[in-house]
C-alpha positions in Angstrom: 190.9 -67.5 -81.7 190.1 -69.9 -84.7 187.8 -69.1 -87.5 186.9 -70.6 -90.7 186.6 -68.0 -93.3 185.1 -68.9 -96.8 187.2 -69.0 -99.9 186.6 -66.7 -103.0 186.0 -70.0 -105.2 186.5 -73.7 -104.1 189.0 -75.6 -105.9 187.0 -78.4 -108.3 190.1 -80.8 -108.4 189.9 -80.9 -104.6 186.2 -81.3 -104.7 187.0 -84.2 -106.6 189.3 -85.5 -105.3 187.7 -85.1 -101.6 186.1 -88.5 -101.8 189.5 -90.4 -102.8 191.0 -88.4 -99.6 188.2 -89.1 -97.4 188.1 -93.0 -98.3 192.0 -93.2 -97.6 191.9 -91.4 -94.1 189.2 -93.9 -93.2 191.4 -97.1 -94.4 194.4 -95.1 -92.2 191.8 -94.5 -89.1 190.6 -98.0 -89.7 194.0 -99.3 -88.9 194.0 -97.7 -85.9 190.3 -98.8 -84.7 190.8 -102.5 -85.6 194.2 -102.5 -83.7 192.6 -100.9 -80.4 190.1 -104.0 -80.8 192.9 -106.1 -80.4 192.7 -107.1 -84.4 195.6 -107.4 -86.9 194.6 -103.9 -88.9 196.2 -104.6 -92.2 194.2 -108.4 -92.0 191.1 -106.4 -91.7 191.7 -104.1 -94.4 192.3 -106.8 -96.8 189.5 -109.1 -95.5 187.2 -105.6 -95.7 188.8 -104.3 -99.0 190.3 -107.5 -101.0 188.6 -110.6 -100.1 185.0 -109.8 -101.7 187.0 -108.9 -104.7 188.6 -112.4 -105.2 185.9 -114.4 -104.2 183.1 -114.9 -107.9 179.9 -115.5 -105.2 181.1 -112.1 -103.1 181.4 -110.0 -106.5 178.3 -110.6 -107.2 176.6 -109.8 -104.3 178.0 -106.4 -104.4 175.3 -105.9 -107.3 172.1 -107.2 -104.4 174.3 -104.6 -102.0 174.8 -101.8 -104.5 171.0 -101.6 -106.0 169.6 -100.2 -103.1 172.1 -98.4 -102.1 172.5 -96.8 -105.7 168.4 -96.3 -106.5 167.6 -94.7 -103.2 171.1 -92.3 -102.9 170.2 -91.0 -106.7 166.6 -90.0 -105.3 168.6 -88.1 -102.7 170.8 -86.4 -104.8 168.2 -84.1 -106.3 166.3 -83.1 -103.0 170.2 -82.6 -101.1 171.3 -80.3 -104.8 167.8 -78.2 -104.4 168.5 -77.7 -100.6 165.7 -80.0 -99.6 167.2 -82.6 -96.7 165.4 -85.8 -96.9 167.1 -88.1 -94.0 163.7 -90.6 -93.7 164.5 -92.5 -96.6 164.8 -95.2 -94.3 161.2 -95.3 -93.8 160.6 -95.3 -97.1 162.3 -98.2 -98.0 160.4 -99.7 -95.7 156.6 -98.8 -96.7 157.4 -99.7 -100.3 158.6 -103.2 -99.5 155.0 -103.0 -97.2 153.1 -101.8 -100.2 154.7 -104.2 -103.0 154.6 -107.3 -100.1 151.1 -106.6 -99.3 150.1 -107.0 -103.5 152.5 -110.3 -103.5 150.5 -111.7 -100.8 147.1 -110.3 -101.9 148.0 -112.5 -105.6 149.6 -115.2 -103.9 148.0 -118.0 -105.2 147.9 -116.0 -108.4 150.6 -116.6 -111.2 151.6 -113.7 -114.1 154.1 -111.5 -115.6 152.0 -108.5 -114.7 152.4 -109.1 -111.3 156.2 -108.2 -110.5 155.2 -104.8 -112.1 152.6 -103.9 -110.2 154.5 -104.7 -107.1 157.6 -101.8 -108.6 154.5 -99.4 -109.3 153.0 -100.3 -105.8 156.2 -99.7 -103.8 157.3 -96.8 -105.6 153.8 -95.4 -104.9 154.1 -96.3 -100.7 158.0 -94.4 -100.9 156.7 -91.1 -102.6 153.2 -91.1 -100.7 155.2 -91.3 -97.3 158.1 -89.0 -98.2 154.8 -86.1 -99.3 153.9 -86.1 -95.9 157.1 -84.2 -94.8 156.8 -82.2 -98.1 153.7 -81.2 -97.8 153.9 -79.9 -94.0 157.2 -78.2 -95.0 154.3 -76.8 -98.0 151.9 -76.0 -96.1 153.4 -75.2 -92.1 157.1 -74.6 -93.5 157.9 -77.6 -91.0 161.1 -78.7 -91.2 161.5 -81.8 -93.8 164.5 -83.7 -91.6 163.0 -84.0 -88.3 159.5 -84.9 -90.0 161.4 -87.7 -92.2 163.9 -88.9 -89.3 160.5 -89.2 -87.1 158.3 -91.3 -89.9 161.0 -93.6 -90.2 160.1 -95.2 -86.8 156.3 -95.1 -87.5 157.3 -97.4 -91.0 159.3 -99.5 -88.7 156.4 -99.9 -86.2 153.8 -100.1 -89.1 155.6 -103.0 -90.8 156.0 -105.2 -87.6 151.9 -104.3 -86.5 151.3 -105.9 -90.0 153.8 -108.7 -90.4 152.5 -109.2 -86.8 148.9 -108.9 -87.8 147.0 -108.8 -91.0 149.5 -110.1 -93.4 151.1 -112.8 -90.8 151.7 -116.4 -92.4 148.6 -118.4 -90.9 151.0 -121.5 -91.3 154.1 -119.7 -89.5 153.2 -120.7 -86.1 152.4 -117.0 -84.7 156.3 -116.1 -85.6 156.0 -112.6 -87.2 156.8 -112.7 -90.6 154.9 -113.0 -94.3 154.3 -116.4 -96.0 157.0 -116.3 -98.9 156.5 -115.0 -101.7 156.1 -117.2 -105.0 158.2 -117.4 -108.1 156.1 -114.7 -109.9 156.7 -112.2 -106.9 160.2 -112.9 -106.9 162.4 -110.7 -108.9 164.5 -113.0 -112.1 168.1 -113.1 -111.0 170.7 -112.1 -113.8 173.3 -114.5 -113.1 173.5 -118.0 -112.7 174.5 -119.7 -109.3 173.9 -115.8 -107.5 171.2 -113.4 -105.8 172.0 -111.2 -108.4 168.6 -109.9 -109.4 167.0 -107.3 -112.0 167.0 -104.8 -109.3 171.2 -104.1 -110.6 169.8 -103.4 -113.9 167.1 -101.4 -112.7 169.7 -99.3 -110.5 172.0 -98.9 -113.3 168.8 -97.1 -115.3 168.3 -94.8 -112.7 171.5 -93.4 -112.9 171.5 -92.9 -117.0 167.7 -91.2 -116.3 168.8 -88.9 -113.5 172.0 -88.0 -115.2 169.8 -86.7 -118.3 167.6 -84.9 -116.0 170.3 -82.9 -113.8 172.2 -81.9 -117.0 169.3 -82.0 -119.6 166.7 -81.3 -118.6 164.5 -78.5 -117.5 163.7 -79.7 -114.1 167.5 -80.6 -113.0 168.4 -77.0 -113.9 165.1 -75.4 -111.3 167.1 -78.3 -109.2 170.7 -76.9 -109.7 169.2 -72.9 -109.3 167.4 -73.4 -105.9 170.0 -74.9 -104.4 172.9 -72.4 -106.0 170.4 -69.6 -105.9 167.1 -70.0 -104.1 166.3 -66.1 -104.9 167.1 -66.4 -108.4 164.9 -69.3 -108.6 162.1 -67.3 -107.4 163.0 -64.3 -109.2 162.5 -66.7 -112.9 159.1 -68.0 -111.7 159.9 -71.1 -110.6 157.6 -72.5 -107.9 159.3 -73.7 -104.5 156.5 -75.8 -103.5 156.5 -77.6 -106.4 161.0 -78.7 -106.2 159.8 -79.8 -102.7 157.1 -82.2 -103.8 159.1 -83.7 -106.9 162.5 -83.6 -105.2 160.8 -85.5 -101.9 158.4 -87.8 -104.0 161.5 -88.6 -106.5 163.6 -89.3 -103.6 160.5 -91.6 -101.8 159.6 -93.2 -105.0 163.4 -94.7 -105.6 163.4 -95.9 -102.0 160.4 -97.4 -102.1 161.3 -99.4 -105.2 164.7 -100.1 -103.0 162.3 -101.5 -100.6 160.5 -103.8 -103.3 164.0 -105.2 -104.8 165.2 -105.7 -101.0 161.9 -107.9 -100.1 160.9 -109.3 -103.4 164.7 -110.4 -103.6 166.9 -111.6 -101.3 164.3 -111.8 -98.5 161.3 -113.4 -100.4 158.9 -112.1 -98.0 158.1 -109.4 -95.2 159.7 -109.7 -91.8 160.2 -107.2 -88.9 164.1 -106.7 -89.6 163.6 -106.1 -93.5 164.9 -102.7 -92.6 168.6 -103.0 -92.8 169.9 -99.5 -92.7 170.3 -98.6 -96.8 168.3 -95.5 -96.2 171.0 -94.1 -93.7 174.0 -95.9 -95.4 172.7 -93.8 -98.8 173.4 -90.6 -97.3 176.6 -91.2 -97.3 176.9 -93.1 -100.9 175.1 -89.7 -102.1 178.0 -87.5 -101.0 180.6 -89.5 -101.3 179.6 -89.8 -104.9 179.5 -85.9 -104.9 175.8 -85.8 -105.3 176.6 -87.0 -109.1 174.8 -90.3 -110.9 178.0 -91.5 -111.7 179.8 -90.5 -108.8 176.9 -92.3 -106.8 177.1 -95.4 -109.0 180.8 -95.6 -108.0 180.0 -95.0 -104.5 177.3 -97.5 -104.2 180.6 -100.2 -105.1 182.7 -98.9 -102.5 179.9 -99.2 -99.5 178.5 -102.2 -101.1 182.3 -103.6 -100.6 182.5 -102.3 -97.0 179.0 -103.9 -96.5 180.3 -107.4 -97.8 183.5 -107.4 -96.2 182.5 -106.0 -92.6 179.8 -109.6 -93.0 182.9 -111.4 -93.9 185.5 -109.9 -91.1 182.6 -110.5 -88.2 183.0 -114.0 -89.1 186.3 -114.6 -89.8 188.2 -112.1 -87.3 185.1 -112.2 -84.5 184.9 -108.4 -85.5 181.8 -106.9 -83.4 179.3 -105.5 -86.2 179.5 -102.0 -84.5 183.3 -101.7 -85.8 181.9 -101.8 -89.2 179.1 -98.9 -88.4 181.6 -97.0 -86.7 183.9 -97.6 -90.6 181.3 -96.4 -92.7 180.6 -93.6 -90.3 184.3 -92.2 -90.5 184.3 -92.0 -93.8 181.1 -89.0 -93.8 182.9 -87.5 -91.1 186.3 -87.2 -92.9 184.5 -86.6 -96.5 182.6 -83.7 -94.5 185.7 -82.8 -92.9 187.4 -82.2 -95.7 184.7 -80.1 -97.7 184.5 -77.8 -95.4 188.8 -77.0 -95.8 188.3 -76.9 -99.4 185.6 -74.2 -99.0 186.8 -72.4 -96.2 190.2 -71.9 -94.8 191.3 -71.3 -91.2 192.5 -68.0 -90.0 193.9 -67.0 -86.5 191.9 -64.0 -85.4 193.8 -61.8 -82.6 190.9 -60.7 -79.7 191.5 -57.9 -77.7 
């Protein structure tokens, strides 16, 4: 019989390098999916893999893919390090684009400077008020914080199509369900010529100097670090649980929720029903693939952001279905899971009698 039995200390180099590992199995598995399909596998890889890089319009829309992928996955990375398992940052996203859509339109026959940041302040606001709802009934009823978030994430989705359906419907859309656009002050300033390159890169990038500073030095990413290494220790000092979960979740729903802002203020221009397009999942993913590090994440970010740009490109050039491409990006959790758990535990035959 089987058993995985945990080793004395984990090798860092293979923690490491677990990502590099996990990213080449998928290429190798990815071969073998897109040639099942009937596809030519190493013409995939390159469309997936190459093509965005050689192309100056695709490179730059690796920073509109990135931004939310890197802002909300940072905001994870402190709640997943203290133990706290925040999967509805999905929902998230999608209040604060509700929030900072429902201030564009309120103000939009209204011009000003002002008005682009009090959209970020609303939107961050909606992200961190929904994501306290599963803090504070883990706080309060010790409920548990990933079924609550996975749940709310339908009620956003639902929520956002009532309104876009009702209340904040374009009266000159002809009863289609969707926002007026937004105008030029509710629209974020893009960064390079000729792109949708937009602020929102800039604004991701910041994140990930202010969170690095914070895990490493500052007084709150250590209370992080210890509940998550040591939850009884963490007690034992006087730090207060309730209060990780509350800052860990509202971090975590506050960088979606700006996501959420960038997302509809930016290359959408306005609120529709389908604004949701998955980041919140996909960041999962970026956060551990980038080893729940800012940098690490930032890196991560680029690689889905590629697989994001490249799956678009080989559905339209190679008639791949867009399932393939979920399918990709969900072999490379499993392998980078996969391979964690070897480099922490090993497998030993155990004889039964």
């Amino acid at each position: 019989m089987l058993e995985l039995v945990a080793r004395k200390e984990a090798s860092r180099f293979m923690l490491w390098l677990t990502p590099v590992l996990a990213v080449i199995l998928t290429m190798l598995s990815g071969l073998a999916l897109f040639a099942l399909l009937g596809k030519d596998p190493f013409e995939a890889v390159r469309v997936i893999f190459v093509e965005p890089l050689l192309d100056p319009f695709s490179r730059t829309e690796l920073l509109v893919k990135g931004a939310p992928l890197v802002l909300i996955a940072i905001g994870l990375s402190f709640g997943f390090r203290a133990g706290i398992w925040n999967i509805g940052a999905e929902g998230q996203f999608t209040i604060g684009a509700l929030a900072a859509g429902a201030v564009a339109l309120a103000f939009w026959n209204i011009e000003g400077m002002w008005l682009l940041p009090l959209m970020a302040l609303a939107g961050a606001a909606g992200g961190a008020a929904w994501a306290m709802i599963p803090a504070w009934l883990r706080i309060r009823f010790n409920a548990n914080e990933i079924l609550v978030s996975l749940m709310l994430v339908y009620v956003a989705e639902l929520l956002l199509s009532a309104m876009v359906g009702g209340p904040l419907r374009n009266p000159d859309g002809f009863n289609f369900p969707e926002s007026r656009m937004f105008h030029d002050s509710a629209t974020l300033p893009i960064i390079i010529e000729g792109s949708r390159a937009h602020v929102g890169a800039l604004a991701a990038l910041g994140a990930v100097v202010i969170a690095y500073v914070l895990l490493h030095r500052h007084l709150f990413g250590f209370q992080v670090r210890l509940f998550g290494q040591a939850p009884r220790a963490a007690r034992f000092a006087g730090f207060r649980e309730a209060r990780i979960v509350a800052a860990c979740l509202g971090l975590s729903g506050a960088l979606a929720g700006l996501a959420g802002m960038f997302e509809a203020s930016g290359p959408v221009g306005q609120l529709v029903p389908a604004l949701p397009s998955g980041y919140g999942f996909t960041a999962i993913i970026v956060a551990f693939l980038g080893r729940l590090h800012p940098v690490g994440i930032l890196l991560a970010g680029a690689v889905m952001a590629l697989t994001y740009i490249g799956g678009e490109t080989a559905q339209m050039a190679m008639n791949l279905p867009g399932a393939a491409i979920n399918v990709f990006q969900g072999m490379l959790l499993f392998f980078l899971l996969g391979i964690d758990v070897l480099v922490n535990y090993r497998i030993r035959l155990r004889r039964t009698v």
